[in-house]
Each structure stands twice: as C-alpha cells, then as structure tokens.
N, C-alpha and C positions, 0 to 999 in steps of 0.2 A: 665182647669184653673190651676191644680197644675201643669200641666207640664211646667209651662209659671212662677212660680212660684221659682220651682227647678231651671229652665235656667238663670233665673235671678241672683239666691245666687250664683252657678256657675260660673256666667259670673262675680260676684262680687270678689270671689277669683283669678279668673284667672286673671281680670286686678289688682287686690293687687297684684300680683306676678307680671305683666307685670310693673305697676309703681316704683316697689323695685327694680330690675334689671336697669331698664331706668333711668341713673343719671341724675338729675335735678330735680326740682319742677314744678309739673304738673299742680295744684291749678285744682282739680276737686275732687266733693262731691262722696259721695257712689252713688248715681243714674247714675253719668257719670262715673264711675269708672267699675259700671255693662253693663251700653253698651258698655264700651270698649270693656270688657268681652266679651260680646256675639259678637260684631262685629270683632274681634280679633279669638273668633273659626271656623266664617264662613268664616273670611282670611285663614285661618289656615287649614281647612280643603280644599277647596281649592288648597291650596300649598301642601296638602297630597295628590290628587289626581293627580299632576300632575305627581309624581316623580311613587306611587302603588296605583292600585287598593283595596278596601277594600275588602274582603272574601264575595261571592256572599250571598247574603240575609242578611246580617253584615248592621245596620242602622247607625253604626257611624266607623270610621275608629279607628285600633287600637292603634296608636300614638294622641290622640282622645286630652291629656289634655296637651301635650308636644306642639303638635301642635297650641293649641289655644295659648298659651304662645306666641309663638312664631308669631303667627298670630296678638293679641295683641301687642306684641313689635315693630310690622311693623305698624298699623294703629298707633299708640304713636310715633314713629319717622315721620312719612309722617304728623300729626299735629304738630309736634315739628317743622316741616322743612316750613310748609304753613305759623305759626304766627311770623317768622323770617322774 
C-alpha cells in the first residue's frame, strides 16, 4: 500500500513538472495531474527501453525521472491534440 502511495506523490510532481513546461492551461486537479504522472513514467519508460536497456537486475531504468517527464509531456500533448 505505501508503494502505491509513494507512486502517486511521484507521479504528482512529475506531472507538475510536465504541466510547467507544457504552455497552455491544462484545467486538471491534483488527482489528474498524479495520473499524468504515473501514466507519463510508464510512457516514458517505455521510450527508455527502446533507445537502452536498463542494467540487468536494475527495477527501474536510470534516466528513471528525466524520462517520466518526458513521458508525461507526450501523454499532455497527444490530450492537448484529441480536445482540439
């Protein structure tokens, strides 16, 4: 339960970071701002495995927070691009 917890606050900063970069107004709450989050690290990770592999027995890749960002910025553009 707390690991679901952690992932949350996580996914809440990563899309604050994802929303601050993405110019425009988003109009979503903290709750939708954490599933960005999380659904933006699993884009993200993802897009880290296609380019390297993570270090054998490694559970998360080491461009881990860079990536979610960046992962988030892409599901925030592909919504930006549907409600148009």
């Amino acid at each position: 339960m707390l690991h679901l917890i952690w992932m949350f606050i996580v996914g809440i900063v990563v899309g604050l970071i994802a929303r601050w970069i993405m110019p425009g107004a988003q109009g979503m709450g903290l709750f939708m701002t954490g599933i960005l989050g999380i659904v933006g690290a699993v884009v993200g990770g993802y897009i880290a495995r296609l380019f390297s592999k993570p270090p054998e027995g490694s559970p998360v890749h080491p461009v881990g927070i860079i990536m979610s960002v960046i992962g988030a910025l892409v599901v925030l553009w592909v919504v930006q691009m549907l409600q148009h």
